[in-house]
C-alpha distance (Angstrom), angle and dihedral (degrees) to the residues before:
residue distance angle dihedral
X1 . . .
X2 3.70 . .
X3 3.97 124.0 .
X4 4.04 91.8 14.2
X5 3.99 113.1 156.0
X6 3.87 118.0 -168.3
X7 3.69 143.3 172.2
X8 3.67 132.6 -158.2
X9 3.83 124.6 -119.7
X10 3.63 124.6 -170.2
X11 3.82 105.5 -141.7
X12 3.65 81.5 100.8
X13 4.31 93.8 -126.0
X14 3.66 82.0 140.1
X15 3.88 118.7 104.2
X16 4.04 146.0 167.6
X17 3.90 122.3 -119.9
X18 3.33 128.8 -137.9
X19 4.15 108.7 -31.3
X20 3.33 97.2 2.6
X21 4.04 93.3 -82.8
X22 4.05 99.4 121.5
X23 3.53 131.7 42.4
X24 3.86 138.2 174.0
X25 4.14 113.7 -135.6
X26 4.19 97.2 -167.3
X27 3.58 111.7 -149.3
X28 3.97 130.4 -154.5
X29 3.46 133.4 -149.9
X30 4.47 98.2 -75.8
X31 3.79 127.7 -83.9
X32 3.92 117.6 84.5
X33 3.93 126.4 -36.4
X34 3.83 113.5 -110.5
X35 3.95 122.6 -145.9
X36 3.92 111.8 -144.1
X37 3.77 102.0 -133.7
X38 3.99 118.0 -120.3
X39 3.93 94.7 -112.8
X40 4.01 94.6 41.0
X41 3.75 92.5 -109.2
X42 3.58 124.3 135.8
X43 4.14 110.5 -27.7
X44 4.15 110.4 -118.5
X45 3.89 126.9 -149.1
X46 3.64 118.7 -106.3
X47 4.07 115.5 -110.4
X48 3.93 110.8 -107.8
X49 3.72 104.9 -111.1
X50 3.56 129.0 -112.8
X51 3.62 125.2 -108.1
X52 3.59 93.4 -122.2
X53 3.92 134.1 -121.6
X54 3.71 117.4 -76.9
X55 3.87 123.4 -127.0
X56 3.72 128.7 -140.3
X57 4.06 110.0 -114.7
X58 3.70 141.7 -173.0
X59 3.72 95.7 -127.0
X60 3.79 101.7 168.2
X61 4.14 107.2 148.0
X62 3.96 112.2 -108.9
X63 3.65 137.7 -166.2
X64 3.50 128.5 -111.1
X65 3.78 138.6 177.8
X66 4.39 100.4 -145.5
X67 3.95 106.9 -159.7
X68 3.70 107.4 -161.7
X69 3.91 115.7 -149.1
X70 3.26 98.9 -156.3
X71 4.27 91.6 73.1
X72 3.85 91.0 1.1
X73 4.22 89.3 -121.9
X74 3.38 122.1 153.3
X75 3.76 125.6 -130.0
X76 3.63 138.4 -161.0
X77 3.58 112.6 -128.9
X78 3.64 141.8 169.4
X79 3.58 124.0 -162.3
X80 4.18 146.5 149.7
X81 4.09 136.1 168.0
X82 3.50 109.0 -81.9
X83 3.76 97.1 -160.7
X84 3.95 141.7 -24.5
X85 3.72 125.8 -139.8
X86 3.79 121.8 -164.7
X87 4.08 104.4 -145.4
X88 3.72 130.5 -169.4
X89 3.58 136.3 -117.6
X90 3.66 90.5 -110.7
X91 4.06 89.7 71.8
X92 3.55 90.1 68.2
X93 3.61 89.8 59.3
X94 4.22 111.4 130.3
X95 4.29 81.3 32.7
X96 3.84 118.6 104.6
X97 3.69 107.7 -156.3
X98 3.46 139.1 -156.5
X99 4.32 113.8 -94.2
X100 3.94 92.0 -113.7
X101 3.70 99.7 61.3
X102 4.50 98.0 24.1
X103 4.40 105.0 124.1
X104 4.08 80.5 23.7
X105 4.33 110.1 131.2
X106 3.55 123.8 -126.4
X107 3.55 121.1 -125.4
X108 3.94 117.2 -169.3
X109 3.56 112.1 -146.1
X110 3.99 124.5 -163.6
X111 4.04 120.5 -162.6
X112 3.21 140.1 -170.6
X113 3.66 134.0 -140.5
X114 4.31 140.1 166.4
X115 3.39 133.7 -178.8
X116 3.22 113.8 -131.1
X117 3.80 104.7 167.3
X118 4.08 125.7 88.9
X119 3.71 89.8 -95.0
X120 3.94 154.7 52.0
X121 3.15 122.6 -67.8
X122 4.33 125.7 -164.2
X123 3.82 87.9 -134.9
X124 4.04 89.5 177.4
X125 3.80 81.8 65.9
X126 3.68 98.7 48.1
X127 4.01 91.1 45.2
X128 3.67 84.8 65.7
X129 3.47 93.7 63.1
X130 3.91 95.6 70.1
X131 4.16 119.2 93.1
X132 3.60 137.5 -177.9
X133 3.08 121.5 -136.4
X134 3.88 145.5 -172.3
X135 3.81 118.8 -129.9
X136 4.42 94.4 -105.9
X137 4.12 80.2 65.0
X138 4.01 90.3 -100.0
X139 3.60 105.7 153.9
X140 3.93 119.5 -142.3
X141 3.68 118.3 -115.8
X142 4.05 116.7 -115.6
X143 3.55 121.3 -137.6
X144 4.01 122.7 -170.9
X145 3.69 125.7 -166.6
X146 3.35 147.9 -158.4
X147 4.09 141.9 -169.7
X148 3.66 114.5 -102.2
X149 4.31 79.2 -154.0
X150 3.65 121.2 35.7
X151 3.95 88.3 -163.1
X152 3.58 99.7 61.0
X153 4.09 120.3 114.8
X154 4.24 104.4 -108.3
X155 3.79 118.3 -97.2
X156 4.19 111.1 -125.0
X157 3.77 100.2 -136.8
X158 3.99 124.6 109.0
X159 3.98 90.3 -101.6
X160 3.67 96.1 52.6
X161 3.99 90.3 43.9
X162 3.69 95.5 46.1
X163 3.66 87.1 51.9
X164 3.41 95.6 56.2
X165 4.11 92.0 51.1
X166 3.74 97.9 98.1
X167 3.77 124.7 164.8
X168 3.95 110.2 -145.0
X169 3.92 118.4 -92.8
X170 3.69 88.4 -108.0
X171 3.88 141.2 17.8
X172 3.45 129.3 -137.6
X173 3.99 129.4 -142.1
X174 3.74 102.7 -64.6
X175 3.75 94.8 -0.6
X176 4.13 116.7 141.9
X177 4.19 118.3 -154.1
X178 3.71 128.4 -179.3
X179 3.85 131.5 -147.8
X180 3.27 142.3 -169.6
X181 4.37 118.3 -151.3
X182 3.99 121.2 -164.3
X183 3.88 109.0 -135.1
X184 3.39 125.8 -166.2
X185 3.91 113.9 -146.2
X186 3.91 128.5 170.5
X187 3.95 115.6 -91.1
X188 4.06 90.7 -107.3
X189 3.85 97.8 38.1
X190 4.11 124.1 113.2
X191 3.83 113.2 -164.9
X192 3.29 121.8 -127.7
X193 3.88 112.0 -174.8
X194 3.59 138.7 27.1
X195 3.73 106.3 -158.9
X196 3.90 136.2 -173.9
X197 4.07 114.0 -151.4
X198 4.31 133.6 -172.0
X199 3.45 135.3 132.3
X200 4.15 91.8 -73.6
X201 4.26 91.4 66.2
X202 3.55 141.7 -87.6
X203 3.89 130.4 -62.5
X204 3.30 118.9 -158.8
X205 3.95 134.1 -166.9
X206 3.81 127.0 -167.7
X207 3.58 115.6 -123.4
X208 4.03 110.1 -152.7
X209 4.08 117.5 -107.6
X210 3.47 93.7 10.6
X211 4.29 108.3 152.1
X212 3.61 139.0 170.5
X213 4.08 98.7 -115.8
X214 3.34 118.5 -163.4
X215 3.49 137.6 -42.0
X216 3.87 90.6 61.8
X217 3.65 112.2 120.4
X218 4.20 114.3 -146.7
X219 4.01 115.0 -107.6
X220 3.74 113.1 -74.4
X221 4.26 99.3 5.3
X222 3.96 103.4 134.7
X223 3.43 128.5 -121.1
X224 4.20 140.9 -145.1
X225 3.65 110.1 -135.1
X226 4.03 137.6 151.8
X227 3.33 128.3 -124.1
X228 3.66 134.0 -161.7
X229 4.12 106.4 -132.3
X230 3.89 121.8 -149.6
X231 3.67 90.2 -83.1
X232 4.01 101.0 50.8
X233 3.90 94.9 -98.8
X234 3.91 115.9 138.3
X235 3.81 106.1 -128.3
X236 3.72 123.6 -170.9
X237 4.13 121.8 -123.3
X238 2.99 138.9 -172.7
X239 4.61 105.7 -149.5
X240 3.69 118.6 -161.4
X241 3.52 117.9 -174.8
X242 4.18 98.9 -141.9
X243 3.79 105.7 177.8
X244 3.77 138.4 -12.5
X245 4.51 104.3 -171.1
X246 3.16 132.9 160.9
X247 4.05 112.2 -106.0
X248 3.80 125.0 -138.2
X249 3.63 135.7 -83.2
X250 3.47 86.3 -103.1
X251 3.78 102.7 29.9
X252 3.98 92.2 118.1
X253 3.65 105.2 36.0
X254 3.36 117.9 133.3
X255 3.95 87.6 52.9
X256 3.73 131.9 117.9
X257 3.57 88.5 -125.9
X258 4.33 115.5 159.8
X259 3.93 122.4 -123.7
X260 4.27 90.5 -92.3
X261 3.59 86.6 52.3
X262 3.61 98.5 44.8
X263 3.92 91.5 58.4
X264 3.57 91.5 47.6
X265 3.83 123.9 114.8
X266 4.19 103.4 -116.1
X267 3.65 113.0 -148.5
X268 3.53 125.6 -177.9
X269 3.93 115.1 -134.9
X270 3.51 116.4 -173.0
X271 4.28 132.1 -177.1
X272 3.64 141.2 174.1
X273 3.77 124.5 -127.7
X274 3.96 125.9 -168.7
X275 3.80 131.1 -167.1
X276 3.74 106.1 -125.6
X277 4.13 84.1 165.3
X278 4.25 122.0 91.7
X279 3.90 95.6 -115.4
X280 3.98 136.4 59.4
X281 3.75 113.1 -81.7
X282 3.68 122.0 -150.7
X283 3.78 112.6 -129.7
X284 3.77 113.0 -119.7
X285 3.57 98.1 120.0
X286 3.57 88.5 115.8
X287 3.68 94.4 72.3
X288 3.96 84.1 69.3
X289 3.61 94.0 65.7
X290 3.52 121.9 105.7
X291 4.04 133.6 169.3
X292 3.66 126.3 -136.7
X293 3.83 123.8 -162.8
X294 3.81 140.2 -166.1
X295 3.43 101.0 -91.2
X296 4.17 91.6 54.2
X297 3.61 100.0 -98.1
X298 3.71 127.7 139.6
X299 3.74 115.7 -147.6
X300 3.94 121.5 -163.1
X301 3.58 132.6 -135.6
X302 4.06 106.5 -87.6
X303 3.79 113.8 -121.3
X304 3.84 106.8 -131.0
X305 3.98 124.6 -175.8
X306 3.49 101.7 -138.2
X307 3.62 100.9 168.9
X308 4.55 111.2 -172.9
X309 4.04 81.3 9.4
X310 4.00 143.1 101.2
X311 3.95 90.7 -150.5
X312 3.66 142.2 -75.3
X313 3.46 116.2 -21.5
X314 3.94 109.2 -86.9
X315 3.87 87.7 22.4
X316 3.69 106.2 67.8
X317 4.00 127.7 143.6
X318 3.98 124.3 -125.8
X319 3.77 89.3 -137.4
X320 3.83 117.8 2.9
X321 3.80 99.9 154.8
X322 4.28 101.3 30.1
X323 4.07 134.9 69.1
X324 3.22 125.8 -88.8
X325 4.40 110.4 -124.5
X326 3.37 119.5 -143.6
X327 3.46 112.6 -85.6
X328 3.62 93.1 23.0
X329 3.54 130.7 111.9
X330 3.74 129.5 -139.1
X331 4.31 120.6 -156.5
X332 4.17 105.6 -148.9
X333 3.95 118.3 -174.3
X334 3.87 122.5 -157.2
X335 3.61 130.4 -159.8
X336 3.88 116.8 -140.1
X337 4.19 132.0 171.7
X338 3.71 114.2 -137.9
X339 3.89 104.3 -161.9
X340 4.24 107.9 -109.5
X341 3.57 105.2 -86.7
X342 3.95 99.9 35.3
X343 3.45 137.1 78.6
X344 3.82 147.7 -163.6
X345 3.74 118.4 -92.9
X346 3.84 102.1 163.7
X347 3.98 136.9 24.1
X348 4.14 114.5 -152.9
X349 3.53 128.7 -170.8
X350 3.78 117.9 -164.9
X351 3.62 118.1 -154.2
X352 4.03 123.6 -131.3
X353 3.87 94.6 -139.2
X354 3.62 116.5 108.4
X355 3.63 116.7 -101.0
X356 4.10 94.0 10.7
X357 3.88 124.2 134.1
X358 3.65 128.6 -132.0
X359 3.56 116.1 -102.7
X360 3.96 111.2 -142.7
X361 3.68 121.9 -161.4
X362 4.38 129.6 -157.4
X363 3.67 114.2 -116.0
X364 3.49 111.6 -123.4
């Protein structure tokens, strides 16, 4: 939207959809929001926001070549982040949001993008295709708004103002836009990479200070974990994370792989898996496996007929069609594609017991 004012209230009849992707900003009539105090008592006027603390950015101008699906064109485009802007929770006030992102920071992120093809581009399509990220491959969570009353004078704090940064719906030859993306990180989390993604590869720029944190295990440290067998029975493991390489050129030929997949990255990602439990186990742990990468996406294992075979050569499993014993260990390699211009940072293996956590570990 183009032109939209809005104003925050604080009677919290604001709210999130879904995954935290839309959200409705009410707006009254001008003059300053008031906050209905929890025991009815006298109402209080909401703090003006702060303008939120800058971050330090690569924001060197790439090239990208924008397919639109709609008439499957391609475009020329370049683009970068012009800025990032860590927010506070505070900006949100007058916004009731979903449980899964409530305490979570925004962060206001401003891109830039030009056509520089012959023809017109749907640049509120391409905008979408930028992330940020944090440096475990955990990808922020965007959050669009918009006014509950067109009418309304504009509020001056970083989420109203972000709002209102809107590139066009489309871009003509030569034309430049800017916009400005809510995203909503944990309270504790740095990002680390702002990243632009479409079916040409992935750019990627560094975002100053960005760390892991905690929770990261180091490559290769084993880890206790239950798993739920085929017949509802916790069994104990023990998952080592062995090797995570990057296969050949030619490491998957032979495949009926599609165009994407063909200019994928392959990596081979290989873990270990023993039965600490008292009965056979069968071994598809590996489904559980997923890779993260810089830019915050999460790759799946690839699903590979390999009919008379244990996998691609260089990426074969110890046991792929027997039981595990108890007390015996079973080695399981995955195949996953990376898209050119990415790359893995973490592994994570999420555990089929109820109630258990996923235990992420650091690529080396």
């Amino acid at each position: 939207m183009t032109g939209v004012t809005v104003q925050r209230v604080s009677r919290r009849t604001s709210a999130i959809a879904g995954a935290g992707v839309l959200a409705l900003l009410l707006a009254g009539c001008g003059g300053p929001a008031i906050s209905e105090g929890a025991s009815g008592g006298k109402p209080e006027t909401d703090k003006a926001a702060s303008a939120g603390t800058p971050l330090t950015l690569d924001t060197t101008p790439r090239r990208a070549g924008y397919t639109d699906r709609d008439d499957d064109k391609a475009h020329k485009l370049t683009l970068h982040p012009a800025g990032l802007k860590r927010g506070s929770v505070d900006d949100l006030k007058g916004v009731r949001l979903d449980d899964d992102v409530q305490g979570m920071v925004p962060h206001y992120l401003t891109v830039s993008i030009t056509n520089t093809g012959s023809g017109t581009v749907k640049s509120a399509l391409a905008v979408r295709n930028f992330r940020l990220a944090l440096a475990d491959g955990t990808a922020g969570r965007p959050v669009s708004f918009f006014a509950g009353n067109p009418l309304a004078s504009p509020g001056a704090g970083p989420l109203e103002t972000c709002n209102r940064t809107k590139a066009p719906s489309t871009l003509t030859a030569g034309q430049a836009a800017t916009e400005c993306r809510v995203v909503m990180l944990p309270q504790d989390a740095k990002p680390a990479a702002v990243s632009y993604a479409d079916e040409s590869g992935t750019r990627i720029w560094k975002v100053e200070g960005g760390d892991l944190g905690g929770g990261v295990l180091p490559a290769g440290k084993p880890a206790e974990v239950t798993w739920k067998d085929t017949r509802g029975r916790d069994v104990p493991l023990t998952v080592t994370p062995k090797r995570v390489r990057r296969a050949g050129a030619d490491a998957l030929a032979g495949y009926d792989l599609n165009a994407r997949q063909k200019a994928a990255t392959a990596y081979f990602v290989t873990l270990e898996y023993r039965n600490n439990g008292t009965s056979k186990l069968y071994p598809g742990m590996d489904k559980a496996v997923v890779l993260r990468t810089e830019s915050g996406g999460t790759v799946p294992r690839l699903t590979l007929i390999a009919i008379g075979s244990n996998g691609p050569k260089g990426c074969e499993s110890s046991v792929p069609y027997g039981m595990v014993k108890p007390g015996k260990s079973v080695r399981q390699c995955g195949v996953y594609l990376v898209s050119r211009g990415d790359r893995p940072v973490t592994v994570t293996f999420s555990p089929t017991a109820e109630g258990a956590e996923p235990v992420t570990w650091k690529v080396s």
